[in-house]
DOKOLDO-405454 format. One record per residue (C-alpha): residue number from 1; y, x, z. Coordinates in Angstrom, 1 decimal, always signed. Layout:
{NUM {Y X Z}};
...
END
This chain:
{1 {-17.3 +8.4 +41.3}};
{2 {-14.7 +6.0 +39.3}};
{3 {-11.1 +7.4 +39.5}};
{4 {-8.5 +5.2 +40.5}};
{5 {-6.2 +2.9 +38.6}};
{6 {-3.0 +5.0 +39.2}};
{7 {-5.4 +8.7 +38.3}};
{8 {-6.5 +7.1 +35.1}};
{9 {-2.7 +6.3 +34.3}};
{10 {-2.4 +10.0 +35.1}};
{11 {-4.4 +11.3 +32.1}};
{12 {-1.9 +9.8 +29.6}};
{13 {+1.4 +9.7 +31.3}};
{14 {+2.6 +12.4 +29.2}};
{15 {+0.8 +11.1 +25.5}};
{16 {+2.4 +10.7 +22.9}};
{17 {+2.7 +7.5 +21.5}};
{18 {+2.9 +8.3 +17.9}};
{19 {-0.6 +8.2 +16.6}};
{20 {-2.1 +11.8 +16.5}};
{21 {-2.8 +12.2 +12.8}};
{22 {+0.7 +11.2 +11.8}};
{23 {+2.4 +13.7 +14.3}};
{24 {+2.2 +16.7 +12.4}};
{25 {+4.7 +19.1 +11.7}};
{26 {+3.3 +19.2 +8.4}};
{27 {+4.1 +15.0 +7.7}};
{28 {+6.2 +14.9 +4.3}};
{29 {+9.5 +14.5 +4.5}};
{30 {+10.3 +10.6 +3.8}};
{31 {+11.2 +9.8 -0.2}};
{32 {+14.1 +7.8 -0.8}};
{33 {+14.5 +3.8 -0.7}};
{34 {+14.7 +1.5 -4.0}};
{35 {+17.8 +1.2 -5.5}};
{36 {+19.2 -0.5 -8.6}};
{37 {+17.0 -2.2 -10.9}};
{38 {+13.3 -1.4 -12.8}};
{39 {+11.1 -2.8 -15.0}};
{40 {+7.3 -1.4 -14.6}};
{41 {+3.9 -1.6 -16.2}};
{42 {+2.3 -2.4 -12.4}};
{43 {+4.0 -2.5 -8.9}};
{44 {+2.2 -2.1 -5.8}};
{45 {+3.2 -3.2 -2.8}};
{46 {+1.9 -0.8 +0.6}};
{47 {+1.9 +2.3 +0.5}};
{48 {-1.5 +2.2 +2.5}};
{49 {-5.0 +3.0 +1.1}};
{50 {-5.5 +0.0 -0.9}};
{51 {-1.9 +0.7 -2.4}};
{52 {-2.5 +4.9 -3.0}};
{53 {-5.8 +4.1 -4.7}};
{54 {-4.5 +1.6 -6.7}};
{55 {-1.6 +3.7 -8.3}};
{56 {-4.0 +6.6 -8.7}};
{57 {-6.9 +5.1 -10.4}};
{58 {-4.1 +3.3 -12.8}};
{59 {-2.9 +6.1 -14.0}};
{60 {-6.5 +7.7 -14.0}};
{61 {-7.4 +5.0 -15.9}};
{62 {-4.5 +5.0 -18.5}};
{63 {-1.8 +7.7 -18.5}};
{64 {+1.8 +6.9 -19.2}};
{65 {+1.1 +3.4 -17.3}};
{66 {+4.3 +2.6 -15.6}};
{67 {+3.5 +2.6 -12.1}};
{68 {+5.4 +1.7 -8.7}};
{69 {+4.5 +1.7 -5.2}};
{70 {+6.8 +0.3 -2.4}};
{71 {+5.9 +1.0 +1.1}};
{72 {+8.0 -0.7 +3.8}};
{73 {+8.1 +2.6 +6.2}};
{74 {+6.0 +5.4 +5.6}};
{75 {+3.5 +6.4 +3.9}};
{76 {+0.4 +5.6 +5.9}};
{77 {+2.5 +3.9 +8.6}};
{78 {+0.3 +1.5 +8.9}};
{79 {-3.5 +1.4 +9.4}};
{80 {-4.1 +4.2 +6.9}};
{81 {-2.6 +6.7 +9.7}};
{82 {-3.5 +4.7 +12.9}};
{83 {-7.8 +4.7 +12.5}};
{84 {-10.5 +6.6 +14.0}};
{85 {-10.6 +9.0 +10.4}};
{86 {-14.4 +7.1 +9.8}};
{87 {-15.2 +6.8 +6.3}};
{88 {-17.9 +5.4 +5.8}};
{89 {-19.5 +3.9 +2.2}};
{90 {-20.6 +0.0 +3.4}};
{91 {-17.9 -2.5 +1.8}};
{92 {-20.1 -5.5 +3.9}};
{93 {-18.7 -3.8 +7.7}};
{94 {-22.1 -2.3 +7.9}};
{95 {-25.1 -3.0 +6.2}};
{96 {-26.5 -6.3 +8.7}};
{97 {-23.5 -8.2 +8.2}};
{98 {-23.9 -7.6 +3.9}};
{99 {-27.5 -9.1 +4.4}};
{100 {-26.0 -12.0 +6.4}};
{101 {-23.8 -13.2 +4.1}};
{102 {-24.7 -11.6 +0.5}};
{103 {-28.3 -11.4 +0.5}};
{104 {-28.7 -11.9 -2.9}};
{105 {-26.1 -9.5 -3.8}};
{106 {-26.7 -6.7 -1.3}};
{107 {-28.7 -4.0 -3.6}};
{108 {-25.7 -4.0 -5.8}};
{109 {-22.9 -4.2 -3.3}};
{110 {-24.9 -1.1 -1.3}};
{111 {-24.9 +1.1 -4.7}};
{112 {-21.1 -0.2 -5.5}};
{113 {-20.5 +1.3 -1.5}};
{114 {-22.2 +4.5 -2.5}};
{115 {-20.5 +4.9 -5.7}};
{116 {-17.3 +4.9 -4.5}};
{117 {-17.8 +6.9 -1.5}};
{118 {-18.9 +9.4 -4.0}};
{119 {-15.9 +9.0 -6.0}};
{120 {-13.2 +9.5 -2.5}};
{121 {-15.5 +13.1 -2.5}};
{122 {-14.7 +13.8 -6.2}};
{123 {-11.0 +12.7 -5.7}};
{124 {-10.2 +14.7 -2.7}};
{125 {-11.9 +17.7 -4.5}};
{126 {-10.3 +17.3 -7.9}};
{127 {-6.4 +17.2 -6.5}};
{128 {-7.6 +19.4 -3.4}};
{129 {-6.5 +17.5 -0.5}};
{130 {-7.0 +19.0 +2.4}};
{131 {-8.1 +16.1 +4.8}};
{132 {-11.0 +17.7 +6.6}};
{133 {-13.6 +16.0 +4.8}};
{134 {-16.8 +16.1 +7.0}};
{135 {-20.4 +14.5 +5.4}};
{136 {-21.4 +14.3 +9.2}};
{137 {-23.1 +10.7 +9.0}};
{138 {-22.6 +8.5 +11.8}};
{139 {-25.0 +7.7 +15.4}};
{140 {-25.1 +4.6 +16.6}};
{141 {-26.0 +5.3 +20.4}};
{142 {-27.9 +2.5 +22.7}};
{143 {-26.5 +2.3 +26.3}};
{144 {-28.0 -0.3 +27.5}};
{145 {-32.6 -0.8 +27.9}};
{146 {-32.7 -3.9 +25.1}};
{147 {-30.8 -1.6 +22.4}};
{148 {-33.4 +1.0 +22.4}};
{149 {-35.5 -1.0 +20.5}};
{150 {-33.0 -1.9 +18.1}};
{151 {-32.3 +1.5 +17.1}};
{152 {-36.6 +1.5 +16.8}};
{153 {-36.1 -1.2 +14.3}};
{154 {-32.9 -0.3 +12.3}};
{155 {-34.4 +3.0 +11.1}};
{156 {-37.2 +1.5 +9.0}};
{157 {-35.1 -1.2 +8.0}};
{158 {-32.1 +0.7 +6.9}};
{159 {-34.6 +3.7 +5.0}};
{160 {-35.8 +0.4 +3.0}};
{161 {-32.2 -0.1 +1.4}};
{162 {-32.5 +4.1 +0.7}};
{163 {-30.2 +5.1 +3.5}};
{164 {-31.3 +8.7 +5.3}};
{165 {-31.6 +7.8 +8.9}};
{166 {-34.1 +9.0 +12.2}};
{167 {-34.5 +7.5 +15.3}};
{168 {-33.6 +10.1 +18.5}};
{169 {-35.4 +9.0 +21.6}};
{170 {-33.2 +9.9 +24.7}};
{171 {-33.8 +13.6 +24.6}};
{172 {-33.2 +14.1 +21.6}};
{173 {-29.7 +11.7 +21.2}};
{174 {-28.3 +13.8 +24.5}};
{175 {-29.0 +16.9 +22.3}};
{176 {-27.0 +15.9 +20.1}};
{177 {-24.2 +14.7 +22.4}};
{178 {-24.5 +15.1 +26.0}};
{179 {-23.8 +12.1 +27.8}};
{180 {-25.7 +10.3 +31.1}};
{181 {-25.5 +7.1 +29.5}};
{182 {-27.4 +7.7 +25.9}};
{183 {-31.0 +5.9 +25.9}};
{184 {-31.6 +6.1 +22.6}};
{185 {-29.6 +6.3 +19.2}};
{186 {-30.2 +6.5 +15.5}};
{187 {-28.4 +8.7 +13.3}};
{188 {-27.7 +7.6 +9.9}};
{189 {-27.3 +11.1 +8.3}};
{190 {-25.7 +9.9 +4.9}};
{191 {-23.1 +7.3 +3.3}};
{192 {-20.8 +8.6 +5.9}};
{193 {-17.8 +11.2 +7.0}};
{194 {-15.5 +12.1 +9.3}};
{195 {-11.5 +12.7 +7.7}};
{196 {-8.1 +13.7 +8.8}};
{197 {-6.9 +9.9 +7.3}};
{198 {-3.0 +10.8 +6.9}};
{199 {-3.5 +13.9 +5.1}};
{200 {-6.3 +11.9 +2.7}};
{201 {-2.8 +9.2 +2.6}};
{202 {+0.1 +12.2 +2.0}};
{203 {-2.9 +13.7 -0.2}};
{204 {-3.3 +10.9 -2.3}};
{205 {+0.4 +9.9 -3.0}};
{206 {+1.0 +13.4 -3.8}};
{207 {-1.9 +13.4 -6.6}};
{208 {-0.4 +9.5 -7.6}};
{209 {+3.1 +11.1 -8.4}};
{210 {+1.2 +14.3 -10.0}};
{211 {+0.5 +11.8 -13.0}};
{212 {+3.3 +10.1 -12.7}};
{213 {+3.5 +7.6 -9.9}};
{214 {+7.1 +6.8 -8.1}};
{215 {+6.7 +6.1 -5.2}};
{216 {+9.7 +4.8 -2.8}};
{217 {+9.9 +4.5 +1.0}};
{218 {+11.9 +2.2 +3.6}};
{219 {+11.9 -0.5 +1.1}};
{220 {+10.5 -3.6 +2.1}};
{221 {+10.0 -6.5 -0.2}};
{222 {+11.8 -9.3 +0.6}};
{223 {+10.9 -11.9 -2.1}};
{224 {+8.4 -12.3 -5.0}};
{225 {+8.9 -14.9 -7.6}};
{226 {+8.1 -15.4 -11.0}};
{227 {+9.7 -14.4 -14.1}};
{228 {+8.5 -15.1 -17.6}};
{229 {+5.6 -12.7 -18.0}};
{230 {+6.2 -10.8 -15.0}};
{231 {+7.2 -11.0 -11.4}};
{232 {+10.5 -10.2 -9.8}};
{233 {+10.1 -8.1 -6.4}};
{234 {+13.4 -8.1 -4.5}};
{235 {+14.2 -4.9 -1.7}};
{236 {+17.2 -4.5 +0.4}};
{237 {+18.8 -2.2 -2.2}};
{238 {+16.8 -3.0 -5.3}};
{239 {+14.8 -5.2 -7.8}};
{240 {+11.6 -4.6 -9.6}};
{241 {+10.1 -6.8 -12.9}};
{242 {+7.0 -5.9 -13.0}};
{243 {+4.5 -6.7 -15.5}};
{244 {+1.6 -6.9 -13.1}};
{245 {+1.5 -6.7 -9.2}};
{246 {-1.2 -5.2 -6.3}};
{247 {-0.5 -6.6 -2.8}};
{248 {-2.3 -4.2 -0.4}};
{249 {-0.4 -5.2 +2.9}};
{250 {-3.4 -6.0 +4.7}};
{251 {-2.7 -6.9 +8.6}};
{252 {+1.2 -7.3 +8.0}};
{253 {+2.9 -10.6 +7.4}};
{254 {+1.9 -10.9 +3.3}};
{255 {+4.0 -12.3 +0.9}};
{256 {+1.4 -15.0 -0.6}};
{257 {+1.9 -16.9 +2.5}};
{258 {-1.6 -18.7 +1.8}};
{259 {-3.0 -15.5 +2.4}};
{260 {-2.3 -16.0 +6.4}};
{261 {-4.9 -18.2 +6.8}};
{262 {-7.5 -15.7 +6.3}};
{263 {-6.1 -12.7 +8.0}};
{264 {-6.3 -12.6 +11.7}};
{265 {-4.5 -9.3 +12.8}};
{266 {-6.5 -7.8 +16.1}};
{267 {-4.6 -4.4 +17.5}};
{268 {-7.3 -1.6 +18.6}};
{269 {-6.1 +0.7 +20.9}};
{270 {-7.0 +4.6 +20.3}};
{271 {-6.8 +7.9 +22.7}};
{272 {-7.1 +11.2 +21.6}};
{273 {-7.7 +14.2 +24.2}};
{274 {-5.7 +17.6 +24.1}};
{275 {-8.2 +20.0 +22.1}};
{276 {-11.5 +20.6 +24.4}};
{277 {-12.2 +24.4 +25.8}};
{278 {-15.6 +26.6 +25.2}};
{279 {-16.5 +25.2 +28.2}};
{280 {-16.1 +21.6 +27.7}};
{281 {-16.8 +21.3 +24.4}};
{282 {-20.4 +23.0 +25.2}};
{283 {-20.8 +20.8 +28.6}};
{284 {-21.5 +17.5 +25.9}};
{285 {-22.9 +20.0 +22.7}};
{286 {-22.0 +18.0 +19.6}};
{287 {-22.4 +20.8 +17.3}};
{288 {-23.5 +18.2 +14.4}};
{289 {-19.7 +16.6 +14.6}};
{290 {-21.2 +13.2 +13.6}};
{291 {-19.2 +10.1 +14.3}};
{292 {-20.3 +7.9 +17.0}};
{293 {-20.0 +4.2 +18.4}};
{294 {-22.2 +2.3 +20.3}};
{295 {-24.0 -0.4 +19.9}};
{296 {-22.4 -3.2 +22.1}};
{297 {-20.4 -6.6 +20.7}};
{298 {-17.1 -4.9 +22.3}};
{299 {-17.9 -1.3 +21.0}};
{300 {-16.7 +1.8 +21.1}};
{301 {-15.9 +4.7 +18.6}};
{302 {-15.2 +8.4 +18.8}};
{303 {-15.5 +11.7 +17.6}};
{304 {-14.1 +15.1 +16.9}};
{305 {-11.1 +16.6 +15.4}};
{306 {-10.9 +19.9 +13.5}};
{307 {-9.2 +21.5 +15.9}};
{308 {-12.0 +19.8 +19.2}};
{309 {-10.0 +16.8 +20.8}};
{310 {-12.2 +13.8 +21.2}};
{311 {-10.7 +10.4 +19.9}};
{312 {-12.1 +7.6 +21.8}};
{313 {-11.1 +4.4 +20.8}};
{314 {-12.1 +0.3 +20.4}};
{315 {-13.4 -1.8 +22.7}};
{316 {-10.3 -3.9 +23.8}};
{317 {-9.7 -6.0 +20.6}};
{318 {-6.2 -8.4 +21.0}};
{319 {-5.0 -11.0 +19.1}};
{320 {-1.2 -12.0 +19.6}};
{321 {+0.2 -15.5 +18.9}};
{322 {+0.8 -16.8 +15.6}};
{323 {-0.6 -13.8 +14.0}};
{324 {+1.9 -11.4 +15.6}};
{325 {+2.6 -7.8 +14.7}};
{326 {+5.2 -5.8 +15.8}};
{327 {+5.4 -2.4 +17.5}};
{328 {+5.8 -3.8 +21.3}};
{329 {+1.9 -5.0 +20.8}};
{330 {+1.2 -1.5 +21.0}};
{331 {+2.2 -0.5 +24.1}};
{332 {-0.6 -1.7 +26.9}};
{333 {-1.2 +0.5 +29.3}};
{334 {-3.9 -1.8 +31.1}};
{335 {-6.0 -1.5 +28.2}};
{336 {-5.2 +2.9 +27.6}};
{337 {-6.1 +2.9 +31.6}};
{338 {-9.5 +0.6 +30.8}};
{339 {-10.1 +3.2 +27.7}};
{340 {-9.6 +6.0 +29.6}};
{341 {-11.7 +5.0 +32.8}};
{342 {-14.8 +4.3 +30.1}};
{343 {-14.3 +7.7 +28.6}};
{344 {-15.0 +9.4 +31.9}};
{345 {-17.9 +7.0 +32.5}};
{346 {-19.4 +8.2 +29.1}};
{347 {-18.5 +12.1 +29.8}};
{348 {-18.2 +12.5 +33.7}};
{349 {-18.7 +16.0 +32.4}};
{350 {-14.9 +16.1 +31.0}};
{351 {-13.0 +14.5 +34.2}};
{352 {-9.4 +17.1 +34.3}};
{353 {-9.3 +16.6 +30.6}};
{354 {-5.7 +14.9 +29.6}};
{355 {-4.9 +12.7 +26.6}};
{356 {-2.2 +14.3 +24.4}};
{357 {-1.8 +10.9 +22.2}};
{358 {-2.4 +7.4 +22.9}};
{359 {-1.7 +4.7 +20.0}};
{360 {-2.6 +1.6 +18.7}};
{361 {-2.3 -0.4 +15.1}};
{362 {-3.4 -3.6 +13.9}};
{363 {-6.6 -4.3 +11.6}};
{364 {-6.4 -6.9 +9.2}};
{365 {-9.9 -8.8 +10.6}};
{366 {-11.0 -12.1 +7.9}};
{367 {-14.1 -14.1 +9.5}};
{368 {-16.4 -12.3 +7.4}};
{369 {-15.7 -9.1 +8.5}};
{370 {-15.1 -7.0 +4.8}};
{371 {-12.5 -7.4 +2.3}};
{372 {-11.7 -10.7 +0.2}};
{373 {-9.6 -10.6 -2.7}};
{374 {-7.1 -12.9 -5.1}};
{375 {-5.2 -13.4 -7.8}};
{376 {-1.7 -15.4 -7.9}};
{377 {+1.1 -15.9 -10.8}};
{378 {-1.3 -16.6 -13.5}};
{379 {-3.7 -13.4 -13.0}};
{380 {-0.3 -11.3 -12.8}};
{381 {-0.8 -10.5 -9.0}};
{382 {-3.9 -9.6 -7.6}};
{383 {-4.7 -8.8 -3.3}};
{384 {-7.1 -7.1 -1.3}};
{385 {-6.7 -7.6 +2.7}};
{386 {-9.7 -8.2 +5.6}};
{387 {-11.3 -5.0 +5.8}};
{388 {-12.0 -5.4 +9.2}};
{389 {-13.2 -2.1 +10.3}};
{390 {-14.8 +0.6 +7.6}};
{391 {-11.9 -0.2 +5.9}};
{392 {-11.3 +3.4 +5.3}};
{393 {-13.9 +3.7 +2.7}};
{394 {-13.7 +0.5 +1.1}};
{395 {-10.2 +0.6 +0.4}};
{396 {-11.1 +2.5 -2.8}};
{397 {-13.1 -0.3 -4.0}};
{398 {-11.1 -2.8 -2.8}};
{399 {-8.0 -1.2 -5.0}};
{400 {-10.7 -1.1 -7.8}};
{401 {-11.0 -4.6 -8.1}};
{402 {-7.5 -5.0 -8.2}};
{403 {-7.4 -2.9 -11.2}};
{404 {-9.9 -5.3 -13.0}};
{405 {-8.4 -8.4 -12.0}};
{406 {-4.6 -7.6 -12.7}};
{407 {-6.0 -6.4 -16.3}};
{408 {-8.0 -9.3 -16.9}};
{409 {-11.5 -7.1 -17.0}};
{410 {-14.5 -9.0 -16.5}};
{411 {-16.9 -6.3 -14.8}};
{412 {-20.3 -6.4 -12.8}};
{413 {-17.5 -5.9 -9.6}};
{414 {-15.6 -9.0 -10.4}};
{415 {-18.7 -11.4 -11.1}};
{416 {-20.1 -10.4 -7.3}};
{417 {-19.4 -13.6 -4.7}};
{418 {-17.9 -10.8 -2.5}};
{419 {-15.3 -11.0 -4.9}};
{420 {-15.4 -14.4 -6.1}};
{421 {-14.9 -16.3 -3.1}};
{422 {-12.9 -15.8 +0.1}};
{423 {-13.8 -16.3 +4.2}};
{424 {-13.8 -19.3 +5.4}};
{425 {-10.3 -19.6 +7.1}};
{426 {-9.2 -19.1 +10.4}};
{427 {-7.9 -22.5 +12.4}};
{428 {-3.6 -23.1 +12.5}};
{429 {-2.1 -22.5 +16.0}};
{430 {-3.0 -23.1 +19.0}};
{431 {-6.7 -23.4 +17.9}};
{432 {-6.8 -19.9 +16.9}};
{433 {-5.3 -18.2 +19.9}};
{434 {-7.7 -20.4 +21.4}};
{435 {-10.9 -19.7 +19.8}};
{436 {-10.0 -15.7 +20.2}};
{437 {-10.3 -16.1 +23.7}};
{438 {-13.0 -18.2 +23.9}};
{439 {-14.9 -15.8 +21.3}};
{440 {-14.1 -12.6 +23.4}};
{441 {-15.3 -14.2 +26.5}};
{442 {-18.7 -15.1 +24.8}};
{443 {-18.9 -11.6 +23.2}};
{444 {-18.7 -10.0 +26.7}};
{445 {-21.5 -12.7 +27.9}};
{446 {-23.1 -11.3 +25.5}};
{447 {-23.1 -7.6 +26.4}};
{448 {-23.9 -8.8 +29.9}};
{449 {-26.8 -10.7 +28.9}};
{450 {-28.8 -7.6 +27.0}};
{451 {-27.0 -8.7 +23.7}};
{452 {-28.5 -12.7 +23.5}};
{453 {-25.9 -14.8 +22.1}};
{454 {-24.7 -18.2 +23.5}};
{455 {-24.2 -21.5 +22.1}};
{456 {-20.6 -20.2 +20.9}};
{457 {-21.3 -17.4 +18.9}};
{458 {-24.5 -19.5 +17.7}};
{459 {-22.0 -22.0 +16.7}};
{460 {-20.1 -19.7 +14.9}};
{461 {-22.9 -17.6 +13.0}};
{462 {-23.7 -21.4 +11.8}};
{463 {-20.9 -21.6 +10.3}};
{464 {-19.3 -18.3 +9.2}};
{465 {-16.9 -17.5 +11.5}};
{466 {-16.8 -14.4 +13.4}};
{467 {-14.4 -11.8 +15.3}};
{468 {-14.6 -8.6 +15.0}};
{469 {-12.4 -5.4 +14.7}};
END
């Protein structure tokens, strides 16, 4: 039986709206703002994933580098501390959309995904950050008749490109995790795992500084210009010349104001549960802790804590005019209220369970759906931004190629188009509020119409363009 409008308000009335993983007794304390003036081998700007990466790996890569990192709030403020914990090895937003647009590329861009998925494992075991790493692999899960045979068809295809993965017939998938809406599902049993992602953030920074990273809070870059041979970053209370620059500000307004025109900023909305009972937690099983989603155009995605909450999150993907982010966009309670009534839907098992945290952040979606990068000032400054989802496990990559292209290194990364060339961009105002909505409305046709796609979405696979989150 559905539950009302005003009972589903009920089960978050009392969340908190900080996201869960960044309201922890445990969060560091904040580090002090710029002040004064510097001059620096490399600044980075974000203090996200793209940005901790980056200042590691430089220093990895050649100790006594003078290294920087500016972060606007907190560390992980941003996206790093607001997503589902997923990280997953595909740079390409899953392996379909790669093929789509880099077929001749995708062998390479696959083992560059696997490489560095490998290389977050060794990282978070060489400075022994404790961020509940979890090699769980990820099941996609059909809820609808016509996706059963997709997950039929994705197994063989996906074992061709040397991914482990089986197909679970209904039994089986409701073995795994109970639920009276699984038909089918396929369950993709490596190049993925579950993380705590603002302990991997605190983690990271902490190893950064370890080799001699500074790193500096609450200080917001106002301007960049040029200088000579180097760039001048300007703060409220500081200035930085810096010999080379990483911009890793993803969804957030960015500084190369060109950038806009590929970023399209979507918030997704997120609900965690208070932690699950014995009783509970065995009414839907889930003793393999993978990470789930399903497999419809406006999806969802979910899975387990360490300590057994459920985080159940996507679906309702929003766009706000004129690319806008801000933190009023993340209070909706229509949309926690439309989560929360799907949840019990999925688990009528759990109904009386609560939701301790409700939250919501903004991805940084490009019409390609993975990351694009630049370079500005000469081959001084170099970006990364339009992870879309997955970004959790590309961002290593993504920072990477940063690397090479602020030092001028011509590697087998930089010579892939992935790199090479960028989205095609998104339209100026009011076309792109408008094609959002049109877009979603198709999307949910879609879904409606066992997953054929309309002369809209036609349109845009034609062309490139696409919205996703």
């Amino acid at each position: 039986m559905a539950l009302s409008d005003s009972r589903l308000r009920s089960t978050f009335a009392d969340a908190s709206w900080t996201p869960f993983w960044l309201d922890r007794a445990e969060r560091p304390s904040a580090r002090p703002a710029l002040e004064g003036e510097h001059t620096v081998d490399l600044a980075i700007v974000g203090g996200g994933f793209t940005g901790l990466w980056s200042a590691l790996q430089a220093l990895e890569d050649m100790p006594g580098r003078e290294v920087m990192l500016l972060e606007a709030d907190r560390i992980a403020f941003g996206a790093s501390g607001r997503n589902g914990g997923f990280c997953e090895a595909s740079l390409t937003h899953g392996l379909e959309n790669g093929l789509r647009r880099f077929p001749t590329e995708i062998d390479r861009i696959e083992q560059e995904g696997r490489e560095s998925l490998e290389g977050i494992a060794a990282s978070i075991q060489r400075y022994d950050i404790d961020c509940v790493w979890e090699p769980t692999g990820t099941l996609a899960i059909a809820t609808e008749p016509h996706q059963v045979q997709w997950c039929r068809d994705a197994v063989p295809h996906m074992a061709e490109y040397g991914h482990d993965v089986a197909f679970l017939d209904r039994d089986e998938v409701r073995a795994e995790v109970n639920s009276p809406q699984y038909l089918a599902g396929f369950w993709r049993k490596d190049g993925g795992a579950n993380i705590d992602p603002a302990r991997l953030a605190w983690g990271l920074a902490s190893a950064a500084e370890g080799l001699g990273a500074r790193i500096f809070e609450r200080s917001m870059v106002t301007s960049m210009d040029e200088d000579g041979d180097a760039i001048e970053l300007r703060t409220a209370l500081g200035r930085v010349r810096a010999r080379r620059v990483i911009l890793g500000t993803n969804a957030f307004p960015p500084l190369m104001k060109k950038m806009q025109r590929y970023i399209l900023p979507v918030y997704d909305y997120v609900l965690m549960t208070e932690p699950l009972s014995p009783e509970q937690k065995a009414s839907i099983g889930w003793a393999n802790r993978q990470g789930l989603a399903d497999m419809t155009n406006q999806f969802h995605y979910f899975r387990l804590s360490d300590d057994d909450r459920i985080l159940w999150g996507g679906f309702d993907a929003i766009y706000h005019w004129n690319n806008g982010v801000e933190p009023r966009n993340e209070r909706r309670d229509a949309t926690y209220a439309l989560l929360a009534g799907q949840f019990f839907d999925m688990f009528p098992q759990l109904e009386g369970v609560r939701f301790s945290h409700a939250w919501a952040g903004a991805i940084d979606t490009c019409s390609r759906f993975s990351v694009f990068f630049g370079r500005e000032f000469g081959g001084k400054l170099a970006y990364a931004a339009g992870y879309t989802g997955l970004g959790v496990g590309a961002t290593r990559w993504g920072a990477r190629v940063c690397l090479d292209l602020v030092d001028d290194l011509h590697t087998a990364r930089t010579q892939l188009e992935l790199v090479r060339k960028k989205p095609r961009p998104f339209p100026p105002e009011p076309f792109r509020s408008l094609g959002v909505w049109i877009t979603r409305r198709a999307l949910a046709r879609a879904d409606r119409r066992q997953g054929r796609r309309g002369p809209w979405l036609k349109l845009l696979d034609a062309v490139g363009l696409g919205f996703d989150s």
